[in-house]
N, C-alpha and C positions, 0 to 999 in steps of 0.2 A: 570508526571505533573498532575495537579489539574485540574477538569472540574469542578469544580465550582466555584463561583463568578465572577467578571468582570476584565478582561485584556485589550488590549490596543482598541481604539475606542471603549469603551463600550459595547462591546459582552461579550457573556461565554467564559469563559478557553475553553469549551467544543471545541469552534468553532478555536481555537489558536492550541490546542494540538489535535486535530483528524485530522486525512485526509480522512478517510475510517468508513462509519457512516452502520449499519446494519437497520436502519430506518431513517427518518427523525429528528428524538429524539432521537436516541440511538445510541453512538459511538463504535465502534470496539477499544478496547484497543489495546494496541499498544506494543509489546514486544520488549525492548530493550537490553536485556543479549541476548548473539548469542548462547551461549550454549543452556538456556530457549529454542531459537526459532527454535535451528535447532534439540533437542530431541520432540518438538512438534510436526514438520513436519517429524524427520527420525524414532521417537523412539527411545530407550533408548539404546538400544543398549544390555541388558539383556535379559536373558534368562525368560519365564513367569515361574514364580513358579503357589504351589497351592495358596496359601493366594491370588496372584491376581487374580488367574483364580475364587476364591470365590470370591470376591471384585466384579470382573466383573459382575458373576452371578445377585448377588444382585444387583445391577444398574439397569442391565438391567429388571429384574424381578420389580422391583420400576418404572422403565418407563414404563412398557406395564399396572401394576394398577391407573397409575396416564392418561395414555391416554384414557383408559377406563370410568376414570370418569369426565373428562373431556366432551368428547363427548355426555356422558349424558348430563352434563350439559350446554352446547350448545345447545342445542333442547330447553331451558326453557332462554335464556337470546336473548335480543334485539340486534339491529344493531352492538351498538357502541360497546358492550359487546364482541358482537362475534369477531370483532376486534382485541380486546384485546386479546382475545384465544386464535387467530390466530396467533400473535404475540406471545402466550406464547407458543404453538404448536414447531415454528417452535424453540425458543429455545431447547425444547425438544428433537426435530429431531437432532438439531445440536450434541447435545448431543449423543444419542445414534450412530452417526455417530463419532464420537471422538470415541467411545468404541470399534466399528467395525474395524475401523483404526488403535489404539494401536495395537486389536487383529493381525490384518494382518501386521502388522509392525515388528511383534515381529517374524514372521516365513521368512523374509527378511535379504538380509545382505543392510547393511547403508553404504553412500559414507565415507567416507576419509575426514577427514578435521581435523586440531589442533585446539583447542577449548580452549581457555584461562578460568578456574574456573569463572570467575567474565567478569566483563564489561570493556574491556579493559583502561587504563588510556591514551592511546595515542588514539586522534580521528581517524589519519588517519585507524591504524590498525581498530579501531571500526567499520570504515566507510566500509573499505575492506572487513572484515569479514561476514557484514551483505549481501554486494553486492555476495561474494560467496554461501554465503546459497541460495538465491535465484533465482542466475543460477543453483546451484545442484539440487534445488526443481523442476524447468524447464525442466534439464536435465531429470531427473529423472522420470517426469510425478506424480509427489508427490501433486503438484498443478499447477497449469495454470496461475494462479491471485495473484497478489503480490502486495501491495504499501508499501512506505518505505518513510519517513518523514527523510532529514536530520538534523531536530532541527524545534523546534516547532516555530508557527508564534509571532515572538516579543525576538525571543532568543536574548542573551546577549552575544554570546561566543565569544570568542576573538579568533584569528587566529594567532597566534606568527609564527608559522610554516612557515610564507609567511612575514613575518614581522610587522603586523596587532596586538599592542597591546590593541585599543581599543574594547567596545565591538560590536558586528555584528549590531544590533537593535539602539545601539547611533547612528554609525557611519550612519545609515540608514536615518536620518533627516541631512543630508548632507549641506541645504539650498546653494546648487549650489557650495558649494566650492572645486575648482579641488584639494586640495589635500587632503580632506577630500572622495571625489568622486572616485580617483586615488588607495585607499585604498581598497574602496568595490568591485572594478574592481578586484582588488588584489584577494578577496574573493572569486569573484564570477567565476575569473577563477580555483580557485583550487578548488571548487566543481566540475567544470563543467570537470576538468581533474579526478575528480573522478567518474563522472561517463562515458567518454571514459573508466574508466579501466572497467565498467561492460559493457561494450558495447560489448567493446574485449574480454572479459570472454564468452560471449555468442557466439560469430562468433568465437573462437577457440573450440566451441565444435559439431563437425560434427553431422548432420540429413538431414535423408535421400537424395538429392542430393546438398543439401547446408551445413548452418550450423541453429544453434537456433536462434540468430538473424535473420534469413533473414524470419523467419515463426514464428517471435515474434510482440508483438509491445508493445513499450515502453515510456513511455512519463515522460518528463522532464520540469518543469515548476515552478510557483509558483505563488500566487495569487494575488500578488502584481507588477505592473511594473515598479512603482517608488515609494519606502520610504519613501522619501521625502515629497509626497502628497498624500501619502495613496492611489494610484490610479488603479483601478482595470482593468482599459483601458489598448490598444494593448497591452494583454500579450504574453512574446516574450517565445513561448511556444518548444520547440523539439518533433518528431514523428521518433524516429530510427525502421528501423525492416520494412520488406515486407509484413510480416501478408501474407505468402504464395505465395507473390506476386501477391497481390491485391493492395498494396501500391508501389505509384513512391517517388523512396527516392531523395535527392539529389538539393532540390528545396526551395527556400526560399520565401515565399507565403504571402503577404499582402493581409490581405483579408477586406470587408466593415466592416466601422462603426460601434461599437456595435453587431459583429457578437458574437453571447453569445459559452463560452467555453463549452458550452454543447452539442451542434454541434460537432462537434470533438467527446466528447465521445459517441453521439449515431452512431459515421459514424465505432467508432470500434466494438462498440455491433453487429452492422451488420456484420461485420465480424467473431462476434463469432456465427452467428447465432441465436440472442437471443429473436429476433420476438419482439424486443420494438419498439413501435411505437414514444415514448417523451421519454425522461427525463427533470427534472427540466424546465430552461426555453428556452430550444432546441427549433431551428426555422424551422429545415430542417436541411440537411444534405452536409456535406463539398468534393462535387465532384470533389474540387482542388487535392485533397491526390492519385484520382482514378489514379491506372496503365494503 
């Protein structure tokens, strides 16, 4: 999808089609072929010749003269500048981390999974597929942190599957009509049984005296709670997974007015240990979730 220009209420695309932002200004694209996403995370599956292992060389050889002069030149630039640096630094890191990864990836054997050439043409299959990659990457310990967009904010897609042939985003300005409303119910439960299937994908895979769910946490939501009036109020959000059992599952939690969803995600960073004190416009911390 497009990050630029303006989509529905007057925002960027940017802010419609990301979930997952690497700055305040800068989005994390978003991989949607499962082949792409899961040679990303598993590698390719080849053997490394010479040609890459030259490839390599020179990358890395190109990163360590470009941080060098970098660094120089941070000693000679101001606040706002070094900022900028900083941000340009850590795409560099990023980078030289990809090249360390391929390398170790390549002397690993990779899970098991069928991988359709292209982007599957049936959703659910697309849907599934993507939810496996990201239990195997879990499984796996390949990464920790995953978000996954099942259609971007304002999508149009229609649901025939469920009998639903208009599109998701019309049907969304509902103006109170039950069987216009009857419909997105329709929707909103075969999502929501797609993501029971990654629930169950993760609690069918044994760790250490449970499974991956129960030392996961996962979160189910969207930033809308009624279509209809754009409304950003009580969103009716999910929190699966015990996060080691530090999380009481099983609870259905009405919480104050305007409690901001950001709350929530700093009460998981503490979980990961991540010594943040705020995000966004985090008020405190959500000690309804505590086991």
């Amino acid at each position: 999808g497009r990050n630029a220009g303006g989509c529905d209420s007057g925002y960027s695309c940017a802010y419609s089609n990301n979930v997952s932002w690497k700055t305040e200004s800068v989005p994390m694209a978003k991989e949607i072929n499962p082949r792409l996403a899961f040679e990303r995370i598993f590698g390719t599956g080849e053997k490394v010749d010479e040609e890459r292992q030259k490839r390599d060389f020179y990358r890395k050889s190109v990163l360590d003269l470009v941080r060098q002069d970098a660094e120089a030149l941070a000693r000679q630039l101001g606040k706002t500048d070094r900022l900028k640096l900083d941000e340009y630094f850590q795409s560099v890191r990023e980078l030289e981390l990809r090249v360390q990864r391929a390398d170790e990836l390549s002397k690993i054997e990779r899970p098991e999974l069928e991988l359709p050439q292209n982007v599957p043409s049936s959703f659910e299959e697309h849907m599934h597929l993507m939810y496996d990659i990201m239990a195997l990457a879990f499984q796996t310990d390949s990464t920790r942190i995953a978000t996954f967009m099942l259609g971007n904010a304002g999508s149009n897609r229609s649901y025939k599957m469920v009998g639903v042939n208009e599109g998701h985003h019309q049907l969304s300005h509902h103006r109170n009509d039950d069987a216009l409303m009857e419909k997105i119910r329709k929707i909103d439960g075969y999502l929501a049984k797609g993501f029971a299937y990654f629930l169950k994908t993760l609690k069918s895979m044994p760790e250490g005296e449970g499974n991956l769910l129960d030392n996961s946490m996962i979160v189910y939501g969207s930033g809308l709670s009624d279509g209809n009036r754009h409304s950003h109020h009580d969103l009716p959000i999910v929190l699966a997974g015990k996060a080691g059992g530090t999380i009481q599952t099983g609870n259905h939690i009405v919480l104050e007015n305007e409690t901001p969803l950001n709350n929530l995600f700093l009460s998981m960073l503490d979980r990961m240990n991540a010594g943040v004190k705020s995000i966004g416009d985090s008020s405190g911390r959500l000690t309804q979730i505590d086991a």
